[in-house]
C-alpha positions as CSV (number, residue, x, y, z in Angstrom):
1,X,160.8,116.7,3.6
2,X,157.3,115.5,5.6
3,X,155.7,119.1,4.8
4,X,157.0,119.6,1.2
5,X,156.1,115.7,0.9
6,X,152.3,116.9,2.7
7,X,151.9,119.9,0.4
8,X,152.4,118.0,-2.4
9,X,149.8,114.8,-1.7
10,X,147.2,117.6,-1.0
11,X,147.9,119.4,-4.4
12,X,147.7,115.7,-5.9
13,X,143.9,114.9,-4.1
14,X,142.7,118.5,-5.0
15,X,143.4,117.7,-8.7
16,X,142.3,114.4,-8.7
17,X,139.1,115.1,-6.6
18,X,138.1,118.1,-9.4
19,X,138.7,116.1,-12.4
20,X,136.6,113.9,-10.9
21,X,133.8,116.2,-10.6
22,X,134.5,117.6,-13.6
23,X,133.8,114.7,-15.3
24,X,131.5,113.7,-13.4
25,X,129.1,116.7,-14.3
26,X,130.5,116.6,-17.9
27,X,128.7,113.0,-18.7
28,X,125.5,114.4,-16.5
29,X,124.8,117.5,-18.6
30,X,125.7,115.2,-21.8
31,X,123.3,112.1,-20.9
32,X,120.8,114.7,-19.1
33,X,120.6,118.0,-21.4
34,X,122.2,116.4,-24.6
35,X,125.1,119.1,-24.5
36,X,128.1,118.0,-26.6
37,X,129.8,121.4,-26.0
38,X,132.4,121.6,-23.5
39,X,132.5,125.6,-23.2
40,X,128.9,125.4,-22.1
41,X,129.8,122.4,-19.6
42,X,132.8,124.4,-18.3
43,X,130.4,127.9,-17.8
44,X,128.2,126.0,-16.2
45,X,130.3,123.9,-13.7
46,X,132.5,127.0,-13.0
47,X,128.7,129.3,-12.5
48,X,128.2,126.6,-9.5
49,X,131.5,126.5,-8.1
50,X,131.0,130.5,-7.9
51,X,127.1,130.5,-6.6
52,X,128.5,128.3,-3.9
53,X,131.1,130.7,-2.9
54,X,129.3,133.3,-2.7
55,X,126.3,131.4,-0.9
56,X,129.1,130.3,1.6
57,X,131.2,133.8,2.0
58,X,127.7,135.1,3.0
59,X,125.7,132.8,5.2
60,X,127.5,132.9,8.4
61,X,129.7,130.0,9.3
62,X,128.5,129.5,12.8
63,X,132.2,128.9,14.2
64,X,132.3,129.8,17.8
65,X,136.0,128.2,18.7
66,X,134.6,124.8,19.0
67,X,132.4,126.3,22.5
68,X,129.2,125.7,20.9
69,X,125.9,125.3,23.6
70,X,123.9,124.7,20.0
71,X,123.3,121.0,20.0
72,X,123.9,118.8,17.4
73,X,120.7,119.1,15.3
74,X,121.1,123.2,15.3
75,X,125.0,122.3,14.3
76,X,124.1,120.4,11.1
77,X,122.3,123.5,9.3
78,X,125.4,125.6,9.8
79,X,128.0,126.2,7.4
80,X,129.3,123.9,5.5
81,X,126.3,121.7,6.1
82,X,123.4,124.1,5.1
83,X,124.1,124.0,1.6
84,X,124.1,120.4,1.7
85,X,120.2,120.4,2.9
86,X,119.5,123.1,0.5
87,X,120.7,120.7,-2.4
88,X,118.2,118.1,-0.6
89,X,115.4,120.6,-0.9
């Protein structure tokens, strides 16, 4: 029952955490770029979600098992963590 029970809070916080960014980026591009469509909202939230899979299926991720001699500061512009600076930028 613990795993079903698991499976089933993670399905819950995955939903939960996207329709939160989903309407999070709804009310930006309607307060920011005055769109009032939500086909163009959706093409564009689903075009980033896609650019950021791609951007992280082709960077390298920089695993090495956990024996990494890279210190800390060369650790935070790997994978996930480089796109993070790039939004920064």
């Amino acid at each position: 029952v613990l795993p079903a029970l698991m499976i089933s809070l993670c399905c819950f916080n995955n939903t939960v955490c996207y329709i939160i960014e989903l309407s999070t980026f709804v009310l930006f591009f309607k307060e920011y770029h005055g769109w009032n469509s939500a086909t163009g909202i959706g093409v564009a939230q689903s075009a980033g979600d896609l650019t950021a899979a791609f951007l992280m299926k082709l960077l390298p991720s920089g695993s090495d098992g956990g024996e990494s001699s890279a210190g800390f500061c060369r650790r935070i512009f790997m994978q996930p963590y480089n796109l993070s600076w790039l939004v920064l930028l």
